[in-house]
C-alpha positions as CSV (number, residue, x, y, z in Angstrom):
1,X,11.3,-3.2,-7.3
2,X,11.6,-6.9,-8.0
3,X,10.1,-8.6,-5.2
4,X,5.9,-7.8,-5.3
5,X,3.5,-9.4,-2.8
6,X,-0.3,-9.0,-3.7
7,X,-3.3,-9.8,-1.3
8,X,-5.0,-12.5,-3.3
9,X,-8.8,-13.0,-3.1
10,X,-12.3,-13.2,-4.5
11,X,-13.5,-9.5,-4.3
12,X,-14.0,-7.0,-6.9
13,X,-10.5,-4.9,-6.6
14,X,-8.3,-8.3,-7.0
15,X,-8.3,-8.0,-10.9
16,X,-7.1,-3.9,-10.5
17,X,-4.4,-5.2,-8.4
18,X,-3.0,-7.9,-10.2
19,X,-2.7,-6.0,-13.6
20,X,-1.3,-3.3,-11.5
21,X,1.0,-5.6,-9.8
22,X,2.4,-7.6,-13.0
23,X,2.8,-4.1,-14.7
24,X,5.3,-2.8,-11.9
25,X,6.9,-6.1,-12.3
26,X,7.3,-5.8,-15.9
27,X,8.7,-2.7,-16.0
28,X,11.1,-3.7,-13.2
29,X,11.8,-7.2,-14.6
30,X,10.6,-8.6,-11.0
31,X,8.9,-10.9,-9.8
32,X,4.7,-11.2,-8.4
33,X,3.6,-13.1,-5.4
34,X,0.4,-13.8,-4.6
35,X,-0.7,-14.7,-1.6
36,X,-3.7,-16.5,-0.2
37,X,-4.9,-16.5,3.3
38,X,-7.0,-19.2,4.9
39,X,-7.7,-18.4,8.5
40,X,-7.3,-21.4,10.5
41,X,-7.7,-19.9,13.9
42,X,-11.2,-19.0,12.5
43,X,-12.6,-22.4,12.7
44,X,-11.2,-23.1,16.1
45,X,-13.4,-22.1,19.2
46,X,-12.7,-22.7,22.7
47,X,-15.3,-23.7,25.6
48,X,-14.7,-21.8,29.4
49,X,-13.1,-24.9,30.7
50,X,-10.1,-24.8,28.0
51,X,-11.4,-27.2,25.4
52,X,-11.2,-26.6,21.6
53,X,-13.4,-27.6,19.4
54,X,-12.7,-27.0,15.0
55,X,-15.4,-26.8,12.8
56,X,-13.4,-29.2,10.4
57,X,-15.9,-29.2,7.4
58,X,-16.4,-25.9,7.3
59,X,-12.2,-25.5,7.5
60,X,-11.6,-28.1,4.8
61,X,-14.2,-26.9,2.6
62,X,-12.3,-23.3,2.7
63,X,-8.9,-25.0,2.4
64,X,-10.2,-26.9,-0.6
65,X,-12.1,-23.8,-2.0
66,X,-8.7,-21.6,-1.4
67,X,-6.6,-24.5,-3.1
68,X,-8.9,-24.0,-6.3
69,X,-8.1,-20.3,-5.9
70,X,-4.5,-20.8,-5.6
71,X,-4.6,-23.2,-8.8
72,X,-6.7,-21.0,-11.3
73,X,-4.6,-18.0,-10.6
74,X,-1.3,-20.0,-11.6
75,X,-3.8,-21.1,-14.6
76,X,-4.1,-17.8,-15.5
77,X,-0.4,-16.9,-15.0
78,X,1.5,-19.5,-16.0
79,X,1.8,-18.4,-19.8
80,X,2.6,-14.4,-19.2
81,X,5.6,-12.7,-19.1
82,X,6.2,-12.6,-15.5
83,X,7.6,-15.0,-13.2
84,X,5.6,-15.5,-10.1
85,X,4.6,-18.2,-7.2
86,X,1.7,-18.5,-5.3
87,X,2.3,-18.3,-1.2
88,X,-0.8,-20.0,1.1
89,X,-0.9,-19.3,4.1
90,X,-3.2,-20.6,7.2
91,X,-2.7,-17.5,9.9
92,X,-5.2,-14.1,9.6
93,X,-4.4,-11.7,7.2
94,X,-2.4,-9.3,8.4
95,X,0.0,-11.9,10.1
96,X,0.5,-13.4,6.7
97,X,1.6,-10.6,4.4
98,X,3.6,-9.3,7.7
99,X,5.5,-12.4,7.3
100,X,5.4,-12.9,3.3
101,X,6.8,-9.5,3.4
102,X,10.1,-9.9,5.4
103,X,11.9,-9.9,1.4
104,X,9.6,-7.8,-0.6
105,X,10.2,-5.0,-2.2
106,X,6.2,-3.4,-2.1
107,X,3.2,-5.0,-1.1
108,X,-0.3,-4.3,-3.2
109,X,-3.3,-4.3,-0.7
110,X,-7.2,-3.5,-1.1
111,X,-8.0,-0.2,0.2
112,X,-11.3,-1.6,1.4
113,X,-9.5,-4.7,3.5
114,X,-9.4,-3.4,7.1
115,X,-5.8,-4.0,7.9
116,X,-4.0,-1.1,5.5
117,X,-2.9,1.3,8.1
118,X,-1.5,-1.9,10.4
119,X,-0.1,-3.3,7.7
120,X,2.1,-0.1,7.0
121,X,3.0,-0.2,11.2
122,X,3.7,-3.4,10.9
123,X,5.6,-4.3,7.7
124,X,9.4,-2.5,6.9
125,X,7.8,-2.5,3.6
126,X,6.3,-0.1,1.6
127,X,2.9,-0.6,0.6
128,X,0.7,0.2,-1.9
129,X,-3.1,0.5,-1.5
130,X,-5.8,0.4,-4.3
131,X,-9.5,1.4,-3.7
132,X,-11.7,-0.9,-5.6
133,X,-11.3,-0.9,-9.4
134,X,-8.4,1.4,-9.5
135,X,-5.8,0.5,-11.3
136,X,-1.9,2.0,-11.8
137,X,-0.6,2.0,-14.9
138,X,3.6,2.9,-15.8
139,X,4.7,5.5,-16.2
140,X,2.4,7.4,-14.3
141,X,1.2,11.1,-15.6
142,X,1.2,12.7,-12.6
143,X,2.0,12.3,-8.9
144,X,1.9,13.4,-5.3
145,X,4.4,13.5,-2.5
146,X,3.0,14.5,0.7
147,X,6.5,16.1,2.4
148,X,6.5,17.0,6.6
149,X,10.1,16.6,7.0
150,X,9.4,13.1,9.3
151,X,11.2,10.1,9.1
152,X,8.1,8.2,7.8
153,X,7.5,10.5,4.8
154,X,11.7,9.9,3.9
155,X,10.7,6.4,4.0
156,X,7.9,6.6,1.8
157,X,9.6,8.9,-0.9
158,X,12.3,6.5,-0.8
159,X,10.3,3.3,-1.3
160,X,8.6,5.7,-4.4
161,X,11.5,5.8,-6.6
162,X,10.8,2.8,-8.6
163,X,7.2,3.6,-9.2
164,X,8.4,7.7,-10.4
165,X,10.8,6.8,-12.2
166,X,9.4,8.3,-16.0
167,X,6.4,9.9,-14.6
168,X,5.6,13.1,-16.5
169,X,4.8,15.7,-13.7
170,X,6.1,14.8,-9.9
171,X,4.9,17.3,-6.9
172,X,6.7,17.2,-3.3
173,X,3.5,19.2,-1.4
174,X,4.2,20.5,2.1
175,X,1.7,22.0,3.9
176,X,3.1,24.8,6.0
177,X,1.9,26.4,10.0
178,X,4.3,28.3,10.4
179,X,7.0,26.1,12.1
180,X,10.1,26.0,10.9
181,X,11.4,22.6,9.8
182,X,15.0,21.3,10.0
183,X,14.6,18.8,7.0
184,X,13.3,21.0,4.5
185,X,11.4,19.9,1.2
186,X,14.4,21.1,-0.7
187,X,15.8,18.0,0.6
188,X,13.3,15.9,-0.9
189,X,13.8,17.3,-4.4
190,X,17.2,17.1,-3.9
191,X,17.2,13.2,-3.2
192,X,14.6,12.8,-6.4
193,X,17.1,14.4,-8.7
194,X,19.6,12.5,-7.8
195,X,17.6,9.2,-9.1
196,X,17.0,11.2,-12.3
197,X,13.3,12.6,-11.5
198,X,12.7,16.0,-11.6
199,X,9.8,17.5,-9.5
200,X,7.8,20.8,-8.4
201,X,7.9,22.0,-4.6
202,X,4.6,23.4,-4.0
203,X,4.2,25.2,-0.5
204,X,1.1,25.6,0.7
205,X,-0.1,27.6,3.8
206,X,-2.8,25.4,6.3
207,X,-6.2,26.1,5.8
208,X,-8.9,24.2,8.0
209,X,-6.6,21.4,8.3
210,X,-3.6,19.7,7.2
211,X,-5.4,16.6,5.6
212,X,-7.6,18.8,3.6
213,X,-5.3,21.3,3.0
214,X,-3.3,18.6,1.6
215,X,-6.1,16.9,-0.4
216,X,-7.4,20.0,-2.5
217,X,-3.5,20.4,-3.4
218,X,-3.5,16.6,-4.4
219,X,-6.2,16.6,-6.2
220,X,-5.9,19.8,-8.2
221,X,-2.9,18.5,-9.8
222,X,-4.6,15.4,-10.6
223,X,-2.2,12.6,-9.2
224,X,-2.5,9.6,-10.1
225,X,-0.5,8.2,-6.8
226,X,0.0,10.1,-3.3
227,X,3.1,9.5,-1.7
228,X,2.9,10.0,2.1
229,X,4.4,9.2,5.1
230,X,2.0,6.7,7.7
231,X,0.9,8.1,11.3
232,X,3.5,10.6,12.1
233,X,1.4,10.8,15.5
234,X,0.8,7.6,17.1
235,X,-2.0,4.9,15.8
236,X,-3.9,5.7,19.0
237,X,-3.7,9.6,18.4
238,X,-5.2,9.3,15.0
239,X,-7.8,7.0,16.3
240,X,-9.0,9.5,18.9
241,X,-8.0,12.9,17.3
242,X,-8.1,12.5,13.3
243,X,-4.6,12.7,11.0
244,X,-3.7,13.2,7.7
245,X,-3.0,8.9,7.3
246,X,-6.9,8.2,9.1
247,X,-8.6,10.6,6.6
248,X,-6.6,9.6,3.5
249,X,-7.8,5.6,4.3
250,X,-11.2,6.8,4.6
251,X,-11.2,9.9,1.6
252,X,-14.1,9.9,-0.2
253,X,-12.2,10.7,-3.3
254,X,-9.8,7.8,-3.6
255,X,-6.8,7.7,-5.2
256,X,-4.0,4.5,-4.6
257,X,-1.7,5.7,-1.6
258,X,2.1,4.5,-1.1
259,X,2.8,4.9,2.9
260,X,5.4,3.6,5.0
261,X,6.1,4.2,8.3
């Protein structure tokens, strides 16, 4: 994992995920980006007979204020142990880490920033979300693999390996319905193995739900990170019916999430 892209800003969580960033970068001998958004499109507005008008003092004072950003955080970084850069960018969010992403190896987000779960649908990459204040620390104690069998949850464990490697206690949870599965968990512990982490299969039957099911499991071994895969069901069929991605996003009990999709 030598390529890290962070979401850079002003709010409370950006301190969490820059230690947590740099220290996945040390203990990977990579590399931290940090990139900061400026919305132009923002400032633009347009008039019903196709004229656009740009607010250009209030866009130049954000430019100016997000220049000042840019140049305190290399302040702040330029006598550490890790190499970074610092990427600006002038499109919304989400289009900017999309693109910022295309050679990353993880990107760290704010679980509080509105764009996680399209990020993940959008991005090849995996990414890692922080709620506010939390911070991950390596080697990790103890964490989570949400296992369904699905492509996205492969993905996921796969883009996990850097961030298990040395962690003390490692559980693949699947959450069973009674349907049989052709890609079995055994698979998953099988794959971890092979990258020299050893882990627990814990199969549990479906009690109210498969998100909450999941989450009691989760959080009675107390993980420190959930693995999981991101909207196995389409983004639309979440929106309108619930899924295990939707309440994790929303879980009142927050703990930093890995998806991919």
């Amino acid at each position: 994992m030598r390529s890290i892209l962070v979401q850079t800003g002003r709010d409370a969580g950006m301190s969490s995920r820059l230690d947590t960033a740099m220290g996945i970068a040390r203990a990977h001998g990579g590399h931290v980006t940090l990139l900061i958004d400026t919305p132009v499109s923002r400032y633009v507005t347009a008039d019903p007979y196709g004229g656009t008008f740009v607010a250009r003092e209030a866009l130049d004072a954000a430019l100016a204020a997000d220049d000042e950003l840019a140049a305190a955080f290399a302040g702040r970084l330029q006598n550490d142990d890790v190499p970074f850069d610092v990427a600006q960018y002038e499109t919304e969010p989400l289009a900017a880490l999309n693109d910022a992403a295309r050679l990353a190896d993880l990107v760290v987000v704010a679980r509080d920033c509105g764009y996680c779960g399209d990020l993940a649908l959008a991005t090849q990459v995996p990414v890692l979300i922080l709620p506010e204040g939390a911070r991950l620390d390596l080697p990790l104690r103890s964490a989570a693999i949400a296992w369904n069998g699905a492509t996205e949850a492969a993905n996921a464990l796969r883009g996990a390996v850097p961030l298990l490697q040395g962690c003390e206690a490692v559980s693949v949870i699947t959450v069973t319905s009674g349907n049989d599965d052709d890609f079995p968990p055994t698979e998953a512990l099988r794959y971890l193995a092979r990258h020299g982490i050893e882990a627990e299969l814990l199969e549990i039957a479906m009690g109210s739900s498969v998100e909450e099911t999941l989450a009691a499991a989760v959080h009675a071994k107390g993980a420190q990170l959930l693995v999981m895969g991101a909207y196995g069901r389409s983004r639309l069929g979440e929106f309108l019916f619930g899924g295990v991605t939707r309440y994790f996003l929303k879980d009142a009990r927050a703990l930093p999430l890995l998806i991919a999709h």
